[in-house]
C-alpha positions as CSV (number, residue, x, y, z in Angstrom):
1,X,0.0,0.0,0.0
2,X,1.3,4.1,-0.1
3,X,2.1,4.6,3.3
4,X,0.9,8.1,2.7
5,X,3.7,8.6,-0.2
6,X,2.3,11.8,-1.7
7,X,1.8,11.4,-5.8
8,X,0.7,13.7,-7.9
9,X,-1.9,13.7,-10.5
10,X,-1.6,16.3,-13.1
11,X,-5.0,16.3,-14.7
12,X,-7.0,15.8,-11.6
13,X,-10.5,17.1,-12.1
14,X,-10.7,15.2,-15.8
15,X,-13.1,12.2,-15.7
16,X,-10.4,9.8,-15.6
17,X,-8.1,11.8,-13.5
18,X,-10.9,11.6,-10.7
19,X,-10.8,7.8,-10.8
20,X,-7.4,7.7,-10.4
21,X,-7.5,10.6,-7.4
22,X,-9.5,8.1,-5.8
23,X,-7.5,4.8,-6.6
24,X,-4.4,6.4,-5.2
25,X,-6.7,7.6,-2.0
26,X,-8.1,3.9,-1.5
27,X,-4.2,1.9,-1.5
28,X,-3.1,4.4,0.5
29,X,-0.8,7.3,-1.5
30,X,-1.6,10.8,-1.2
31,X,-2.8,12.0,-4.2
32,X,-1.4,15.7,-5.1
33,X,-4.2,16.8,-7.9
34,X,-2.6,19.3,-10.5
35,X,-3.7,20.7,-13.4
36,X,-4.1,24.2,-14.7
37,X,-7.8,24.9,-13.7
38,X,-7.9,25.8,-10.2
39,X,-11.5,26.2,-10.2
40,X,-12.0,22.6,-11.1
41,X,-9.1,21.3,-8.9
42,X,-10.6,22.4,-6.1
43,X,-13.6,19.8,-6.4
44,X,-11.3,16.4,-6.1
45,X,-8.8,18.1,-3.5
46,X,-12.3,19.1,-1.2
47,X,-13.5,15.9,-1.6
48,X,-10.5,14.3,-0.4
49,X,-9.0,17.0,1.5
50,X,-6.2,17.2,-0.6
51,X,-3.6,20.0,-1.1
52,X,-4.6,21.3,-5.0
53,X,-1.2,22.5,-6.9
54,X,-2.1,24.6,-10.3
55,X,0.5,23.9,-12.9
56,X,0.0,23.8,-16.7
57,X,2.5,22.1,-19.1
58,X,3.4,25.8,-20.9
59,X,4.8,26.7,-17.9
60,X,7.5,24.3,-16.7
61,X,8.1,26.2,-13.7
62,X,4.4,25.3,-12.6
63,X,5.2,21.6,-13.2
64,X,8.6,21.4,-11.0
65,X,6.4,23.4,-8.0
66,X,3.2,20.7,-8.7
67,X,5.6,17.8,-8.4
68,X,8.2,18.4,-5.1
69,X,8.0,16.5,-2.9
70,X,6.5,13.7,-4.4
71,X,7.7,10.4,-5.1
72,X,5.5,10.1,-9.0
73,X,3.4,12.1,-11.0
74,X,0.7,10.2,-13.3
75,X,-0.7,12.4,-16.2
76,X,-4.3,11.9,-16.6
77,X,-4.3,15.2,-19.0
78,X,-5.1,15.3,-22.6
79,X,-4.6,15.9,-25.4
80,X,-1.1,14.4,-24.4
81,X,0.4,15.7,-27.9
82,X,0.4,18.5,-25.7
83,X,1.6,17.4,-22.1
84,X,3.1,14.1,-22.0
85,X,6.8,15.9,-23.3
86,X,6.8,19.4,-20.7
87,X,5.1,16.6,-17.9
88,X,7.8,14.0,-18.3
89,X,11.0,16.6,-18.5
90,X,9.4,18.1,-15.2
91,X,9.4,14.5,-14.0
92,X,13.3,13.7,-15.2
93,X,13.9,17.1,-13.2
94,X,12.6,16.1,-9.8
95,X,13.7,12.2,-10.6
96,X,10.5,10.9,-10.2
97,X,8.7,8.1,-12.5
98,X,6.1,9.1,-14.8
99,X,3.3,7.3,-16.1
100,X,0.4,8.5,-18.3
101,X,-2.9,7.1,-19.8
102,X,-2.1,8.4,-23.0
103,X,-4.1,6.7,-25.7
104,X,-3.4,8.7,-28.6
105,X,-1.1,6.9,-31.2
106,X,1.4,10.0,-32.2
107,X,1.9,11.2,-28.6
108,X,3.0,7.6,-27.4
109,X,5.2,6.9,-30.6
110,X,6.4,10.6,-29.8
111,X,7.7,9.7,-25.8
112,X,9.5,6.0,-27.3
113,X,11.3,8.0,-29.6
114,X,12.4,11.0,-27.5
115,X,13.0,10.0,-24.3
116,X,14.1,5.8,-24.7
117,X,17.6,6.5,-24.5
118,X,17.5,9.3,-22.2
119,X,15.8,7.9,-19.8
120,X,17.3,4.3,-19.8
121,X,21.0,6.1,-19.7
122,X,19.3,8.2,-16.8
123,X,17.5,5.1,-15.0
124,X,14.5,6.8,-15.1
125,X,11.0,4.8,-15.4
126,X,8.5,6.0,-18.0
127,X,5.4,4.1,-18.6
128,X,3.3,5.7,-21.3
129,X,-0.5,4.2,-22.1
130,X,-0.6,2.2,-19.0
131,X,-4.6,2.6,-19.5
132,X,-6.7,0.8,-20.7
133,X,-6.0,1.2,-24.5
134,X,-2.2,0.8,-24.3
135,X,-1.9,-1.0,-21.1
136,X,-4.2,-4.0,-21.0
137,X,-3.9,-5.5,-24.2
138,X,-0.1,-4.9,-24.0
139,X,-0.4,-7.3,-20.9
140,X,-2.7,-9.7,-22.1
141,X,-0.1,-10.0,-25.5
142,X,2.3,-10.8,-23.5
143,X,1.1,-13.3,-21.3
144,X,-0.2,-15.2,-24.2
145,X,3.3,-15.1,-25.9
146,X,4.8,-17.0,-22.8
147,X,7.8,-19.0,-23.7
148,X,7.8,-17.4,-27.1
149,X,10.6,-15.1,-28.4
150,X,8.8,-14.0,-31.5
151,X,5.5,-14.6,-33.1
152,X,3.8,-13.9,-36.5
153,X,1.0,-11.9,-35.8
154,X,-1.1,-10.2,-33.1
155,X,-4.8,-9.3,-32.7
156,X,-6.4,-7.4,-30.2
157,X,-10.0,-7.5,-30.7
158,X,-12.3,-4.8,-28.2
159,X,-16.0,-5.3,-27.4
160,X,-17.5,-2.5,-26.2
161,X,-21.6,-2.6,-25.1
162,X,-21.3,0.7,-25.7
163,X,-18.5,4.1,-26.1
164,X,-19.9,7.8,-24.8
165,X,-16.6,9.7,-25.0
166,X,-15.3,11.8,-22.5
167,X,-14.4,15.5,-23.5
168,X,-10.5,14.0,-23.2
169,X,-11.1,11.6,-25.6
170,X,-13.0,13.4,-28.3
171,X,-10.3,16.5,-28.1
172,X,-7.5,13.7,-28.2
173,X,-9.1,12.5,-31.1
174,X,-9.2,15.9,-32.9
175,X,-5.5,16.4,-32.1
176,X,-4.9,12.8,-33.5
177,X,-7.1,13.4,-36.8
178,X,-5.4,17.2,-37.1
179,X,-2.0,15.7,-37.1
180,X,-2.5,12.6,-39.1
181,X,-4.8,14.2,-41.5
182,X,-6.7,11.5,-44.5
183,X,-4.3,8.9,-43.2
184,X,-4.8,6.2,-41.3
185,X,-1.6,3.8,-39.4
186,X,-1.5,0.2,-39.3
187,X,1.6,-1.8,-38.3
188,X,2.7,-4.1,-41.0
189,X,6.0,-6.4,-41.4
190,X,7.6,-4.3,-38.6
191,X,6.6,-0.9,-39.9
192,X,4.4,1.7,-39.5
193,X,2.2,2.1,-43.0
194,X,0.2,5.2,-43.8
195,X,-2.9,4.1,-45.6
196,X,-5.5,6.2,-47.1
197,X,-8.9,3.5,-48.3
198,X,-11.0,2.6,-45.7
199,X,-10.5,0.5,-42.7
200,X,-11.8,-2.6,-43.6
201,X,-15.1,-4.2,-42.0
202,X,-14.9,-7.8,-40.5
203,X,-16.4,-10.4,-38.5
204,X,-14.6,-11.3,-34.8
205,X,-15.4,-14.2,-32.9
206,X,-15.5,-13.3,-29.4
207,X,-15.6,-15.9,-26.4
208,X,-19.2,-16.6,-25.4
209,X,-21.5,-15.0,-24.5
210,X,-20.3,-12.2,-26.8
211,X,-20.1,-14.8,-30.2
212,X,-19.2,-13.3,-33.5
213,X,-19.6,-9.3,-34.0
214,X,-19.0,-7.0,-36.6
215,X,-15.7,-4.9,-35.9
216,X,-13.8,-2.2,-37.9
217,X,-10.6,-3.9,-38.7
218,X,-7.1,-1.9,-38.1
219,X,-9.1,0.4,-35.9
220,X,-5.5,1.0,-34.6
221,X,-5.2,1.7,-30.9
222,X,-2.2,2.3,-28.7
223,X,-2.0,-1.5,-28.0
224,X,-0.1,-1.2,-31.8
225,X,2.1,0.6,-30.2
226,X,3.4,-0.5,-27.3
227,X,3.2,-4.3,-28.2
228,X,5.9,-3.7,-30.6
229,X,8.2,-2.1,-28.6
230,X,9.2,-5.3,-26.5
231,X,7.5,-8.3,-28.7
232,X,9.3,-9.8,-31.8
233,X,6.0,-9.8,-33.4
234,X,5.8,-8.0,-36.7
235,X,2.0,-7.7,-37.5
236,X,-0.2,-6.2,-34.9
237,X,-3.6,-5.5,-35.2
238,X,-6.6,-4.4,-33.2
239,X,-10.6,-4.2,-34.0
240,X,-13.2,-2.2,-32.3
241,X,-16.8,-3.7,-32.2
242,X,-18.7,-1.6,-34.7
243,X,-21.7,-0.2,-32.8
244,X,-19.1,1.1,-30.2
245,X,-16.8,3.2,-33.2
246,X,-20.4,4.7,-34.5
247,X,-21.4,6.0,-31.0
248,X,-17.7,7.5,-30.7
249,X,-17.7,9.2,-34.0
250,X,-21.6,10.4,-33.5
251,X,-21.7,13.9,-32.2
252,X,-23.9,13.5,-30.1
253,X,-23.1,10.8,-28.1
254,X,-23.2,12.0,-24.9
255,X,-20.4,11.7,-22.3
256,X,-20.8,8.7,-19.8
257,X,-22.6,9.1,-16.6
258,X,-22.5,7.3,-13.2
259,X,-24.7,3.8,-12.6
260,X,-23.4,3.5,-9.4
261,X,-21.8,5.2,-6.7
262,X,-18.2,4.7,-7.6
263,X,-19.3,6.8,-10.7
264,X,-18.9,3.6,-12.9
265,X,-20.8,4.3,-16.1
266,X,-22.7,1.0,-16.8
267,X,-20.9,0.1,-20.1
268,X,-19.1,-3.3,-20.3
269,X,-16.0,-4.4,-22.0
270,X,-14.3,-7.0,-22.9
271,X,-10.8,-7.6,-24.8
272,X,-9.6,-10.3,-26.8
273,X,-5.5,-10.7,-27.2
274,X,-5.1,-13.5,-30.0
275,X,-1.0,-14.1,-30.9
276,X,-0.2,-16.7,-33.4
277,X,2.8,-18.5,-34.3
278,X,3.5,-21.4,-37.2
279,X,-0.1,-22.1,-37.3
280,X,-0.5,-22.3,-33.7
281,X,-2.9,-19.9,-31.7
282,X,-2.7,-18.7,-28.5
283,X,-5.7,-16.7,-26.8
284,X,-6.6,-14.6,-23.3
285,X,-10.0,-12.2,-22.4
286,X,-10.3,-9.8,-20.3
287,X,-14.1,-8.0,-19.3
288,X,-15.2,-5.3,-17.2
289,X,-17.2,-2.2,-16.4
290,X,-16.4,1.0,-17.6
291,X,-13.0,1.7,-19.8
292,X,-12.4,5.0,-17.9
293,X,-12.7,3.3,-14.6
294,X,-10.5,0.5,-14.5
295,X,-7.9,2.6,-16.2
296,X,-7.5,3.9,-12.4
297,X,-6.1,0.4,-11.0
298,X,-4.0,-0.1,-14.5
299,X,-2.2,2.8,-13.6
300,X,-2.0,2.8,-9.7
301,X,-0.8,-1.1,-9.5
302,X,1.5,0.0,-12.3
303,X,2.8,2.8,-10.2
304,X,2.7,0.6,-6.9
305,X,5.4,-1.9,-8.6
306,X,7.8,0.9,-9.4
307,X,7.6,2.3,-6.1
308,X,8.0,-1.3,-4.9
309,X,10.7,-2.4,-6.9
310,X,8.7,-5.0,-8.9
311,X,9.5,-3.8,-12.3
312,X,12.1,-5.8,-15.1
313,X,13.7,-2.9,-16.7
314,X,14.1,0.7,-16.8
315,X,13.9,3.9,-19.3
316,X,10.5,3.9,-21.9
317,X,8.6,1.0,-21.0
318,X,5.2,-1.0,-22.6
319,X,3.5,-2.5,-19.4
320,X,4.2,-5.6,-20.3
321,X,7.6,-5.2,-20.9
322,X,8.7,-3.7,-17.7
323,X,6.2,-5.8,-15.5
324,X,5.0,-9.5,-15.1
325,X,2.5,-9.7,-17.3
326,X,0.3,-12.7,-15.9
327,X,1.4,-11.7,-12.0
328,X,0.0,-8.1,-13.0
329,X,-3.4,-9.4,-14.4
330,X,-4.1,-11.4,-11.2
331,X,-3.2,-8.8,-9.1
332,X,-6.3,-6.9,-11.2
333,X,-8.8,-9.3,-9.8
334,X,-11.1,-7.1,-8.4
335,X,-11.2,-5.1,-11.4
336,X,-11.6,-7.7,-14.0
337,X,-12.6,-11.2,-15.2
338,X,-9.5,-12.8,-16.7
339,X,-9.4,-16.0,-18.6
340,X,-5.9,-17.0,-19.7
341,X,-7.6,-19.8,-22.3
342,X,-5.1,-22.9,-22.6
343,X,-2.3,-22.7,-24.8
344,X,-1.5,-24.0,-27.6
345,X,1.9,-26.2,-28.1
């Protein structure tokens, strides 16, 4: 547990950022909200009775003043095109981890090519994506490699019962579209490929009770990125059920609201991690309640094994190359029903 270790949480008052306030505040850590609204900070740090810190990322003196004193900052502010880079220098200044729930494909390519060197020559511990797009399908790919050193092909496959965006996501998702213009990415043969027709529309079979669904194919998520940076596994590949990428790209889809008193909304999920090798398969699930939610105890088990030690590696790290993947998605019990499906030979 913290031990009353104070961590900051730049981002605070954002819909994820208040699950994760309140993660850290149940294991134990004192959360330190930040964020450059100090209207809206003062909200989660009331609720709590936290001490509020008003920083924004143009202003790097606000960042070092947000984050002494603490032992980790965890950036829950989009669009992270924007923050991740003036969040994690002001992180490599104080010498504190950093760990963000960055879903956004540029800004997560962006910190693996900056900072990799510099902060493995430094020791430092980045984890970027440790959310749920990013994070849990990472792990789940890697558990389901196992023994292997390299495989043919990954798949990711998501289910969602349904996708109201937050106001994060839709303006990450502008940033995203405004720097990638017509193009879509997929990751082919190693490489990242810049494709302009459509993204394909297929058939998934999910494990029952789910069955098969329509999904857009290469609905690329950060999963495609992070798997890669650790896996010998040169085609990756994730799907999104169908109904779930209309509701996000409708206007007026509505933002999620509470079903229950932890401010869960009462969408489902559930993720499918196939990895296949010379013809043989290898498969693991993951469901849930609420994608924003259980981003919050991704990210604060994440943060308790660096603080802890429990951690294989150091610099720019996927999850599941700098933790153990199965040991992690155990240790998520509460959060999720996991089922590692037997493996093939």
């Amino acid at each position: 547990m913290g031990s009353g270790q104070p961590v900051a949480v730049f981002g605070a008052y954002g819909h994820t950022g208040r699950f994760v306030v309140a993660e850290l505040a149940a294991r134990g850590y004192v959360p330190v909200p930040s964020g450059r609204n100090a209207k809206a900070l003062r909200e989660p740090a009331e609720e709590h009775g936290l001490e509020a810190r008003v920083a924004s990322a143009e202003e790097p003196g606000s960042l070092d003043r947000a984050l002494a004193g603490t032992v980790a900052v965890i950036n829950c502010a989009g669009p992270f095109a924007t923050t991740a880079g003036p969040v994690i220098e002001a992180a490599l200044r104080a010498g504190i981890p950093y760990l963000d729930v960055a879903a956004e494909l540029e800004a997560n390519l962006d910190t693996f090519a900056h900072y990799r060197e510099r902060a493995h020559a430094a020791g430092a511990v980045i984890v970027p994506a440790m959310a749920f797009f990013g994070g849990l399908g990472d792990l789940l790919a890697t558990a389901v490699m196992g023994d292997w050193t390299k495989a043919d092909e990954a798949h990711i496959a998501y289910a969602l019962s349904s996708w109201h965006p937050t106001a994060g996501t839709r303006l990450s998702g502008a940033v995203s579209r405004e720097r990638r213009g017509d193009v879509r990415l997929r990751y082919r043969g190693g490489q990242w490929e810049q494709r302009t027709d459509a993204a394909p529309t297929l058939q998934w079979t999910f494990p029952e009770p789910l069955g098969v669904r329509e999904v857009i194919g290469e609905f690329t998520m950060a999963d495609v990125v992070t798997v890669p940076q650790h896996l010998s596994i040169p085609d990756v590949t994730t799907y999104m059920t169908a109904e779930a990428v209309r509701d996000v790209a409708a206007s007026h889809t509505p933002a999620p609201t509470a079903a229950d008193e932890s401010g869960r909304s009462d969408q489902t999920f559930l993720v499918d991690a196939v990895v296949r090798s010379g013809g043989v398969e290898r498969r693991a699930s993951a469901s849930g309640q609420d994608i924003y939610a259980v981003t919050a105890p991704l990210v604060v088990e994440a943060l308790d094994r660096v603080l802890t030690g429990r951690t294989k590696t150091v610099g720019v790290a996927s999850a599941g190359e700098i933790f153990d993947a199965p040991d992690f998605l155990h240790a998520l019990a509460p959060h999720i029903t996991l089922d590692l499906h037997p493996q093939g030979a």
